[in-house]
C-alpha positions as CSV (number, residue, x, y, z in Angstrom):
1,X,10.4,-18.0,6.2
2,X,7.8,-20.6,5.1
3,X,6.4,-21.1,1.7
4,X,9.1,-20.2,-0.9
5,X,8.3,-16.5,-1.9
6,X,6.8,-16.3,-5.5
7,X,8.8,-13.1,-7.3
8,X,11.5,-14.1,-9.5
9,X,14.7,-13.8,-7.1
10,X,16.6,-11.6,-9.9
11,X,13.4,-10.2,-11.5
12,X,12.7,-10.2,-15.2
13,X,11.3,-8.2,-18.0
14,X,7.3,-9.0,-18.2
15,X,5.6,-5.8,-19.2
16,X,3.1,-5.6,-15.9
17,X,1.4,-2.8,-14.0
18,X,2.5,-3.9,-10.6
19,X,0.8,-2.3,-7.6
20,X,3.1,-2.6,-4.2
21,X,1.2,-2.5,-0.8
22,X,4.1,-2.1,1.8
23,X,3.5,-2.5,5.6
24,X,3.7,-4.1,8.9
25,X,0.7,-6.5,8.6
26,X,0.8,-7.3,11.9
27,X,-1.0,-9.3,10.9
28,X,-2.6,-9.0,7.2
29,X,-6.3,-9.0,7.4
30,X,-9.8,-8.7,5.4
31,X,-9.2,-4.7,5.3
32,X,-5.5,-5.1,3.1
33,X,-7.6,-7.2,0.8
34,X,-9.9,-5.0,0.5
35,X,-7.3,-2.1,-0.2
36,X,-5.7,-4.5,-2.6
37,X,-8.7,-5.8,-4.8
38,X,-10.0,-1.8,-4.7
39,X,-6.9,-0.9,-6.5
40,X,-6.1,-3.4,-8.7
41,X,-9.7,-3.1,-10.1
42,X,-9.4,1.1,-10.0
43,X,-5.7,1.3,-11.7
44,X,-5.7,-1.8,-13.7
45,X,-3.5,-3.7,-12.3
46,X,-2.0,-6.9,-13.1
47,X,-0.9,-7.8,-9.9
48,X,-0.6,-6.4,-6.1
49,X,2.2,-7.3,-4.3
50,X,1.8,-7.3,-0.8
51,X,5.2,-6.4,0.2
52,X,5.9,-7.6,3.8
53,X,9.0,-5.3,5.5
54,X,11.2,-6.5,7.7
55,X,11.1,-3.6,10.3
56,X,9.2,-0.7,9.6
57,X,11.7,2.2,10.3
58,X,8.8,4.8,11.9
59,X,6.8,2.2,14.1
60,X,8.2,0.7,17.3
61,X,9.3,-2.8,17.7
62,X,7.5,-3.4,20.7
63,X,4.4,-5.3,19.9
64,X,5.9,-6.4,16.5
65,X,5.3,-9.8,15.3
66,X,8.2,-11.9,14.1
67,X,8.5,-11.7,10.3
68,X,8.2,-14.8,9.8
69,X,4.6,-14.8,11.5
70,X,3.5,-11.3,9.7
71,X,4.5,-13.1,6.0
72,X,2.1,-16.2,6.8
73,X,-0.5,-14.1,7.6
74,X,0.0,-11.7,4.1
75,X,0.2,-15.6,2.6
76,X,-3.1,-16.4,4.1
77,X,-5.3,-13.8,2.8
78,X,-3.1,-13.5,-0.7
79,X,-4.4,-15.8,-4.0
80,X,-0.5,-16.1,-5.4
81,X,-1.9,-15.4,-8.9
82,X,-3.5,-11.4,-8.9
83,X,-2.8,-10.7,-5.0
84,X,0.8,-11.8,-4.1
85,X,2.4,-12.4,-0.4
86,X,6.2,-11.5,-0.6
87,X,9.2,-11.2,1.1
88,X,11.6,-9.8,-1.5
89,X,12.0,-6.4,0.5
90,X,13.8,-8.5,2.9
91,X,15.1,-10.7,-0.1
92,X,17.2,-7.4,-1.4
93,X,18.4,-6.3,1.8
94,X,16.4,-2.8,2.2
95,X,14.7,-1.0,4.5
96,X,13.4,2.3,3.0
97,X,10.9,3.1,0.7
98,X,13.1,4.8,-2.0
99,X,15.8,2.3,-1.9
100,X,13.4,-1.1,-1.9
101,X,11.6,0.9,-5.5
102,X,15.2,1.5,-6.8
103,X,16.0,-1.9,-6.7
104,X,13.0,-2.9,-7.6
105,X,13.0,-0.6,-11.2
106,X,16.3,-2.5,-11.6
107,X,15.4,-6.3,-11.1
108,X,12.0,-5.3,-13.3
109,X,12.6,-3.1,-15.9
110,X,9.8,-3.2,-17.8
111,X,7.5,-3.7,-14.8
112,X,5.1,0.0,-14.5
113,X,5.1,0.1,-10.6
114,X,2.3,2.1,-8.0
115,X,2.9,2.6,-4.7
116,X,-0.1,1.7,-3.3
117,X,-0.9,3.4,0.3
118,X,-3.9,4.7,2.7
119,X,-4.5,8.2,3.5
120,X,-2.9,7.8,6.7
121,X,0.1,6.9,5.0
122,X,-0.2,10.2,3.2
123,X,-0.3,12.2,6.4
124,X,2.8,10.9,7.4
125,X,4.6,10.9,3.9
126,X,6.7,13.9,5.0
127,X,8.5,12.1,7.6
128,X,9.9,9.7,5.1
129,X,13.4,9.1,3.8
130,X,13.6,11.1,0.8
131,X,10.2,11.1,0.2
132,X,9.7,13.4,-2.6
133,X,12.3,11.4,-4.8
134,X,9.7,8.7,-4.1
135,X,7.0,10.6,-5.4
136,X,9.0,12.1,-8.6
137,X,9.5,8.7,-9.6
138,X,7.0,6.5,-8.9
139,X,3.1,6.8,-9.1
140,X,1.2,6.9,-5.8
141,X,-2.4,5.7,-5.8
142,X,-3.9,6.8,-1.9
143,X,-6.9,4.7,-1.0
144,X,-9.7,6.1,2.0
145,X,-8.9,5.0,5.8
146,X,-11.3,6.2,8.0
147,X,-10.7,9.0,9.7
148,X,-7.5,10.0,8.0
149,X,-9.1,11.6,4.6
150,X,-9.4,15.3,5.4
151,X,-6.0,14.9,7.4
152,X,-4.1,13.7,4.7
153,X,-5.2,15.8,1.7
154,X,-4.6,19.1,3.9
155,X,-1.0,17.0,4.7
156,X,2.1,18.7,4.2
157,X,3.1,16.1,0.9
158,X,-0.7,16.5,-0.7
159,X,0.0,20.0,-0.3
160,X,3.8,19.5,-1.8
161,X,2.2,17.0,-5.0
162,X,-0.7,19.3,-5.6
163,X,0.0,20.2,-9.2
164,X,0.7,16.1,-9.6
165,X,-2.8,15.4,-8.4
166,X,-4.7,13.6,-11.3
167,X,-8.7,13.5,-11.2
168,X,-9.7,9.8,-9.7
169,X,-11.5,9.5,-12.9
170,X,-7.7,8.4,-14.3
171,X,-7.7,6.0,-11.9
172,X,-7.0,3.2,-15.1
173,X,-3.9,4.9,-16.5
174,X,-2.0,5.9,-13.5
175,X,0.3,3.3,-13.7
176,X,1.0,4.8,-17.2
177,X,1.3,8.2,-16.7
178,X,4.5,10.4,-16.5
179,X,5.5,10.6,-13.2
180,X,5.2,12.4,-10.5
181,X,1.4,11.8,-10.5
182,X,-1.1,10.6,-7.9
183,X,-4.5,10.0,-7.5
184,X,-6.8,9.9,-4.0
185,X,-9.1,7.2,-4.8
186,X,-12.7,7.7,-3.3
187,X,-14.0,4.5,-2.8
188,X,-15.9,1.8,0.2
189,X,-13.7,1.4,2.8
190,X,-12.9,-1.3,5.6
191,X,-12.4,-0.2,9.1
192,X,-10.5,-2.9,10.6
193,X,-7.2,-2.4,11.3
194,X,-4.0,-4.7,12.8
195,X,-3.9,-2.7,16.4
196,X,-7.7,-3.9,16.7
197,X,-7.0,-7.3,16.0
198,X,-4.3,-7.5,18.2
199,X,-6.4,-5.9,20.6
200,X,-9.0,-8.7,20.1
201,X,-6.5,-11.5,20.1
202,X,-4.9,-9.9,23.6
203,X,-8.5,-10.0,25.0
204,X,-9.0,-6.7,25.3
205,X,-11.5,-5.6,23.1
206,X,-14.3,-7.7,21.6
207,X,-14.1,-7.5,17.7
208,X,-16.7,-10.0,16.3
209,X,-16.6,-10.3,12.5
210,X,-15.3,-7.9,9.9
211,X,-16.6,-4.8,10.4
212,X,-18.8,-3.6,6.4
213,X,-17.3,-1.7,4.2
214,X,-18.1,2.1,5.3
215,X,-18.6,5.1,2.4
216,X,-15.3,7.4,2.6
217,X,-15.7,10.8,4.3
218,X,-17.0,14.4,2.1
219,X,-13.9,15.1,0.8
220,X,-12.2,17.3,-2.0
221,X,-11.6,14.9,-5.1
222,X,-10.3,17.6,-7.5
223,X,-14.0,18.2,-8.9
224,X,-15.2,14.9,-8.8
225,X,-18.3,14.2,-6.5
226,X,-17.6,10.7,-4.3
């Protein structure tokens, strides 16, 4: 799998606020850092892991990138110190959200763990395995994705975790706070995504540079203005 993945094989008991950015990244690009640097600067976070999975049980294979190829790209755009490439979901032998986070509270017990994820990741919440465990027991933090804001606070889990909702303004102390709790962070966004790179890259679509951080639709922020 390439360079030698930097978590501690059997964890251990640093005292961290650890957000985990789960996905595809196929391949990892500019807009997961972004997503990455936003939160670890919003909820004070030590370190964001960028958790590469295996096989992403609601997206089809086809199109997939080996996982060896999808790591190296998470390595290339991760610093190893704050923002970390990893394959430890892999590592531990799961494939679903609430099991990889069970282990994970195991291996690093004193570790304070977000799930870090866009608001398109909210709209599809619902369809997870045992997704409200997930959210009982683990802080979410929800970062702006174009397009998807409106969808995924009118979702059927925002609607669910309404009375967990906490005001973006404690954005610092979620991974802190007594779970379930999650916050919708309104904040710049990046448009680009994986399915336009590999658009680009099949020569289908022109994609130039990076596209600029764009300001996150009107949306309700439980009484906050954006």
């Amino acid at each position: 799998m390439g360079q030698p993945d930097p978590l501690p094989r059997r964890g251990d008991r640093r005292k961290m606020r650890i957000g985990i950015l789960g996905g595809s990244f196929n391949p990892a690009h500019a807009g997961h850092l972004h997503v990455a640097h936003q939160a670890q600067r919003r909820f004070r976070l030590d370190q964001v892991w960028l958790m590469v999975s295996p096989g992403n049980p609601l997206k089809p294979a086809a199109g997939m990138a080996p996982f060896a190829e999808r790591l190296a790209s998470a390595h290339e755009i991760a610093d190893g110190r704050h923002i970390i490439a990893t394959a430890i979901e892999a590592t531990i032998g799961t494939r679903y959200t609430r099991d990889t986070l069970h282990r994970l509270r195991r291996q690093f017990p004193c570790a304070h763990f977000v799930w870090l994820m866009g608001a398109d990741n909210l709209e599809d919440l619902s369809r997870w395995q045992r997704w409200t465990e997930i959210a009982d027991k683990t802080s979410l933090g929800v970062l702006p994705r174009p397009a998807h804001n409106t969808g995924a606070l009118a979702s059927r889990a925002a609607h669910r975790l309404r009375h967990s909702r906490l005001p973006a303004r404690q954005a610092s102390m979620l991974g802190l706070t007594a779970t379930p709790a999650w916050i919708f962070l309104p904040t710049t966004q990046n448009a680009l995504s994986a399915t336009a790179l590999r658009a680009a890259k099949q020569g289908n679509q022109p994609i130039g540079s990076a596209p600029s951080p764009v300001r996150p639709e009107r949306v309700a922020t439980n009484g906050e203005e954006q």
